[in-house]
Backbone as a chain_set.jsonl record, in Angstrom:
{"seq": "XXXXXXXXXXXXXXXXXXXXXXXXXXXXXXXXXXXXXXXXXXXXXXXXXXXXXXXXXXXXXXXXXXXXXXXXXXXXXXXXXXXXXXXX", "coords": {"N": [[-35.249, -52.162, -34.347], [-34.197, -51.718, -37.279], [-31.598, -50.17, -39.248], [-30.104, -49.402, -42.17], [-27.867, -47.589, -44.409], [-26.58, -45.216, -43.429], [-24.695, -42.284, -43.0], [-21.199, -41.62, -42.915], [-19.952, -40.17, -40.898], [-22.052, -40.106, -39.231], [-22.638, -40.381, -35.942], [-24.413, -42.822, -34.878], [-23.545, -44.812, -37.016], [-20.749, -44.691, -36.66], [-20.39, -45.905, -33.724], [-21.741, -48.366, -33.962], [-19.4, -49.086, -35.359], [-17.562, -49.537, -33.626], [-16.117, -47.191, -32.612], [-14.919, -46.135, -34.375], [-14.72, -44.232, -37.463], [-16.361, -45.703, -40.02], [-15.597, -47.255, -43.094], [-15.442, -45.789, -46.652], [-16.586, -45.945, -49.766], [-14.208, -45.281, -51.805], [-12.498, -45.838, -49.791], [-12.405, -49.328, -49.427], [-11.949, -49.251, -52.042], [-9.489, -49.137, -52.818], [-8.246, -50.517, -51.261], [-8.899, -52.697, -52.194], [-7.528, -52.726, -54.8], [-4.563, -52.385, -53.878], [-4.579, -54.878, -52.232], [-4.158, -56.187, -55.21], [-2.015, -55.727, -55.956], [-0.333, -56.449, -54.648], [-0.204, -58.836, -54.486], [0.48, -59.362, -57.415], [2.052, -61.027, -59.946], [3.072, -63.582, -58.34], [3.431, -67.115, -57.744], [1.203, -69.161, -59.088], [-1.044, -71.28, -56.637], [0.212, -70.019, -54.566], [-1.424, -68.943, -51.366], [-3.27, -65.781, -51.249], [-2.169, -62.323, -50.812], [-3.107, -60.704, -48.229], [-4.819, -57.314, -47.234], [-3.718, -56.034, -44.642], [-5.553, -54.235, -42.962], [-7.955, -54.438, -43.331], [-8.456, -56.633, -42.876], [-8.283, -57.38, -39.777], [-10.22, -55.003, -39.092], [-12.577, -56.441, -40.189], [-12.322, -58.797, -38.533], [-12.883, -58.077, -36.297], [-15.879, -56.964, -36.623], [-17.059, -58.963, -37.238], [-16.818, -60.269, -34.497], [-17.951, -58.36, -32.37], [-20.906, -58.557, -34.177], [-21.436, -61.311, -33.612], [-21.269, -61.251, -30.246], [-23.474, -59.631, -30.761], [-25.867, -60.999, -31.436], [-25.845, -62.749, -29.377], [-26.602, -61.833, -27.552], [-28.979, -61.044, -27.858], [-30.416, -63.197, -28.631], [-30.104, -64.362, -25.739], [-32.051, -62.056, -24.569], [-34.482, -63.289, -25.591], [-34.969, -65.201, -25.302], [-35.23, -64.959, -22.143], [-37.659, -62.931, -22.228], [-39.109, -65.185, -22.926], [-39.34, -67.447, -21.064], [-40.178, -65.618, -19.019], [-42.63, -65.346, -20.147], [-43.747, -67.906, -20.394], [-43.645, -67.917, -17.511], [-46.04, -66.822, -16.015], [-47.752, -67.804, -17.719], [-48.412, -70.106, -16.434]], "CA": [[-35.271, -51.449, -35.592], [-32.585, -52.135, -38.567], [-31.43, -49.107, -39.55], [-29.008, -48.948, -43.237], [-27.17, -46.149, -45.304], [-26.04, -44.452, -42.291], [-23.496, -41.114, -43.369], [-20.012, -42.941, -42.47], [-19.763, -39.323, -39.884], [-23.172, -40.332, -38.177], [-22.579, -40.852, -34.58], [-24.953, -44.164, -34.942], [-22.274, -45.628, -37.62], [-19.454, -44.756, -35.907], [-20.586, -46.434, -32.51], [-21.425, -49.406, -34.521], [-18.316, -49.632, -35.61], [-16.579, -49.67, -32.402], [-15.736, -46.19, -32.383], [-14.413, -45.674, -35.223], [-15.965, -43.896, -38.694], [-16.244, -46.865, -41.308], [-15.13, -46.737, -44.45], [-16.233, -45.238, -47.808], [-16.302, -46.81, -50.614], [-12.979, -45.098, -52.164], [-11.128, -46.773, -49.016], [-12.416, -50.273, -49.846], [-11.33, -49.918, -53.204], [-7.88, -48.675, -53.185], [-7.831, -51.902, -50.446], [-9.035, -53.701, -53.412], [-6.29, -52.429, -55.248], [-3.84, -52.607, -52.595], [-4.219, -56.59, -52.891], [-4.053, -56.374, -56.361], [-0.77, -54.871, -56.177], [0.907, -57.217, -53.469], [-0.267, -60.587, -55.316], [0.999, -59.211, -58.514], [3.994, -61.817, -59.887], [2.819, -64.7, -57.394], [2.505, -68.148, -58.349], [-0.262, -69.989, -58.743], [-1.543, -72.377, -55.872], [0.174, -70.171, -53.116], [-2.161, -68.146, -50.184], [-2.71, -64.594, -51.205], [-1.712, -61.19, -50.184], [-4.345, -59.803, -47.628], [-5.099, -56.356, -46.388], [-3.958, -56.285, -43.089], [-6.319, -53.174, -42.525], [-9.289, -54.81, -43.656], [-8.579, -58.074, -41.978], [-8.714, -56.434, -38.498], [-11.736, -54.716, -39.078], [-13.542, -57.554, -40.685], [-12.784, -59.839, -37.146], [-14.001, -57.165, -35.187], [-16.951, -56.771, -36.848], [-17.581, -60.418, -36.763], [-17.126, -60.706, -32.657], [-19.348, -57.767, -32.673], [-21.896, -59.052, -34.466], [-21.732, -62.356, -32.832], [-22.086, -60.677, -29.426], [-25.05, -58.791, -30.382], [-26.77, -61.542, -31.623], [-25.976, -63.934, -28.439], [-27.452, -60.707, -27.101], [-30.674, -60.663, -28.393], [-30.911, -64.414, -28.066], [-30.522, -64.159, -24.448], [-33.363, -61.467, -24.215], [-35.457, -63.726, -26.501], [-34.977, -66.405, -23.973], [-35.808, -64.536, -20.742], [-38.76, -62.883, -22.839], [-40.428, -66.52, -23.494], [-39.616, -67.749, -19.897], [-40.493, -64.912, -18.63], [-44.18, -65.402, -20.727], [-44.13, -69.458, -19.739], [-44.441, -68.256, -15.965], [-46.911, -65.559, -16.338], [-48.963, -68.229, -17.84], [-49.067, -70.915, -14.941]], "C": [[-33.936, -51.661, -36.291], [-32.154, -50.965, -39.328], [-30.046, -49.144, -40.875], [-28.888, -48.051, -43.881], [-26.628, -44.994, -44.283], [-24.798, -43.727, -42.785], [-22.425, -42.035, -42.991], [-19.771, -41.423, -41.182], [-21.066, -39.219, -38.764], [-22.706, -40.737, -36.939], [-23.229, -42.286, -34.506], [-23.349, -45.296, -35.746], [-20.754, -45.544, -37.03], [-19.149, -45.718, -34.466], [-20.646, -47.951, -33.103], [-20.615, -49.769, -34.782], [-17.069, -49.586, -34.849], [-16.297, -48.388, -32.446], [-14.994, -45.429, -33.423], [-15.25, -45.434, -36.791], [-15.442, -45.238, -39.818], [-15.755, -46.319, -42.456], [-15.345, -46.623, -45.509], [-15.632, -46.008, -48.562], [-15.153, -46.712, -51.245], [-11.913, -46.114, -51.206], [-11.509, -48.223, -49.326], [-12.145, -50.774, -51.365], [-9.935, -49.935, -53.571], [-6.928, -50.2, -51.749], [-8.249, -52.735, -51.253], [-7.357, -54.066, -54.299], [-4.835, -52.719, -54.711], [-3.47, -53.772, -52.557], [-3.922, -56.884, -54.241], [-2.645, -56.452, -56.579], [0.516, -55.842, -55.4], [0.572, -58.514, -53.727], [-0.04, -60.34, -56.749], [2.231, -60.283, -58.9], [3.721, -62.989, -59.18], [2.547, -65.69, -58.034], [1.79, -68.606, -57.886], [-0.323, -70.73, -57.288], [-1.179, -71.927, -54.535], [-0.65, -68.78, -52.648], [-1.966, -66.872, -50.724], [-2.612, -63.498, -50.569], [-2.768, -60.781, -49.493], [-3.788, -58.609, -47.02], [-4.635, -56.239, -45.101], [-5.319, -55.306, -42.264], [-7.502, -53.549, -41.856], [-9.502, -56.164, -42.832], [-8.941, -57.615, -40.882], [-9.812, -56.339, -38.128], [-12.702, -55.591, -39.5], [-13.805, -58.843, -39.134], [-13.327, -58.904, -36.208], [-15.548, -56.975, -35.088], [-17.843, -57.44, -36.352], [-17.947, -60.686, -35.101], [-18.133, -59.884, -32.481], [-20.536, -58.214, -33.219], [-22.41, -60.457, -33.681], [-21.977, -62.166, -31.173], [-22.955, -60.255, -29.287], [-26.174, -60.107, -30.837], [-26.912, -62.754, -30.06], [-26.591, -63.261, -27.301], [-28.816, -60.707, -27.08], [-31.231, -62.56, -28.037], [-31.451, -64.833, -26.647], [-31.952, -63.544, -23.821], [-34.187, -62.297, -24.771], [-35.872, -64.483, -25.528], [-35.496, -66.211, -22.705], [-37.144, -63.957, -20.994], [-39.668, -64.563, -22.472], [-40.213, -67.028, -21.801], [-40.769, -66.971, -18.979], [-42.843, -65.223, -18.794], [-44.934, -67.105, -20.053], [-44.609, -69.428, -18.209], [-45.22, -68.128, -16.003], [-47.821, -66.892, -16.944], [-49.548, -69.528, -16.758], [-49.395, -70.259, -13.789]], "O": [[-32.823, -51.74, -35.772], [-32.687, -51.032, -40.436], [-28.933, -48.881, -40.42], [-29.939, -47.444, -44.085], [-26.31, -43.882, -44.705], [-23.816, -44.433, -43.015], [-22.716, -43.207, -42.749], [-19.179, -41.949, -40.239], [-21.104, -38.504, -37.763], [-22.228, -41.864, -37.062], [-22.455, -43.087, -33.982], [-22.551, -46.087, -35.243], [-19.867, -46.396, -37.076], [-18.043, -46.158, -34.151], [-19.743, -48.733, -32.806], [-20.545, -50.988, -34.627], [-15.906, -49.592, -35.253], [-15.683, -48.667, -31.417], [-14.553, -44.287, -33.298], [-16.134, -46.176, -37.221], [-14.309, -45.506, -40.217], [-15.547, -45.134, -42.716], [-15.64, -47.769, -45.849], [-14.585, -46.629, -48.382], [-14.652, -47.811, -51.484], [-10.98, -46.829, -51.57], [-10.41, -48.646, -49.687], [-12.102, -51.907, -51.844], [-9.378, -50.609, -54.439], [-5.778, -50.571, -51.514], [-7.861, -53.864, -50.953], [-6.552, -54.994, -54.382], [-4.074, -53.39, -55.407], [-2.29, -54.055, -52.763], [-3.365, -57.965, -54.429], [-2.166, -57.249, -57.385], [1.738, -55.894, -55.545], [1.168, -59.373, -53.077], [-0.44, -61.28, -57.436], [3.246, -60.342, -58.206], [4.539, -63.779, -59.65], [1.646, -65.642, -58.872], [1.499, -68.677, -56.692], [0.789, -70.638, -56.769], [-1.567, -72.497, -53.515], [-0.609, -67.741, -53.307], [-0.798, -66.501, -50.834], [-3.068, -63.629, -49.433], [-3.639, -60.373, -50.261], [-2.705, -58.581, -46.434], [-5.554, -56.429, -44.303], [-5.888, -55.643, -41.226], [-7.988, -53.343, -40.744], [-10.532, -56.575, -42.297], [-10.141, -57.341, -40.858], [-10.449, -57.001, -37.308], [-13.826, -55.383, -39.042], [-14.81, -59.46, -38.782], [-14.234, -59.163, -35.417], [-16.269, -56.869, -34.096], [-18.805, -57.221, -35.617], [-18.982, -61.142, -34.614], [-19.258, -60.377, -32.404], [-21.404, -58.21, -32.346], [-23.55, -60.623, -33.246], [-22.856, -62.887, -30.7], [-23.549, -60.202, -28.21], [-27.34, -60.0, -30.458], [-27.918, -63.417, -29.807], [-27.023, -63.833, -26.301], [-29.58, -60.329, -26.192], [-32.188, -62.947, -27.366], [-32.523, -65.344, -26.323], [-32.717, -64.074, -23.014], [-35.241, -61.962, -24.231], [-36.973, -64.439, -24.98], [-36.14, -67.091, -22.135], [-37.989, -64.29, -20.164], [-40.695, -64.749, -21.82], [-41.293, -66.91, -21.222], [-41.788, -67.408, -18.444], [-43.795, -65.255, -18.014], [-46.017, -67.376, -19.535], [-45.395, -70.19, -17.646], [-45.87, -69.171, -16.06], [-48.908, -66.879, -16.367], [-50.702, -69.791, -16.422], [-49.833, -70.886, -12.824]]}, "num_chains": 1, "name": "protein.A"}
């Protein structure tokens, strides 16, 4: 089941997100802002200012997600074997 809009104080969203409550939309904007503010004045062509906050949480997410899916692959896999014996 796929479950979205989850409260950001739901016990579900919080677990998802490693343990910690995610963040509302005010905090992703004032981390909008935030970059805005620290690539202000910069010239052109060089690398800009990131979040460190948001960076963090964005690779976490990622390994997370990529675990759960190498997750589900796995079961998918022992599923269909599982069905290939079962039929010889």
């Amino acid at each position: 089941m796929y479950v979205r809009h989850l409260p950001r104080d739901s016990a579900l969203a919080i677990d998802d997100n490693g343990g910690l409550m995610p963040w509302s939309m005010v905090e992703h904007l004032l981390a909008d802002r935030w970059e805005q503010e620290a690539n202000r004045g910069r010239k052109k062509g060089t690398p800009p200012v990131r979040n460190p906050r948001r960076l963090e949480l964005q690779s976490k997410q990622m390994a997370q997600r990529g675990s759960r899916k190498r997750a589900a692959f796995e079961r998918a896999k022992a599923r269909r074997e599982k069905a290939l014996r079962a039929r010889s």
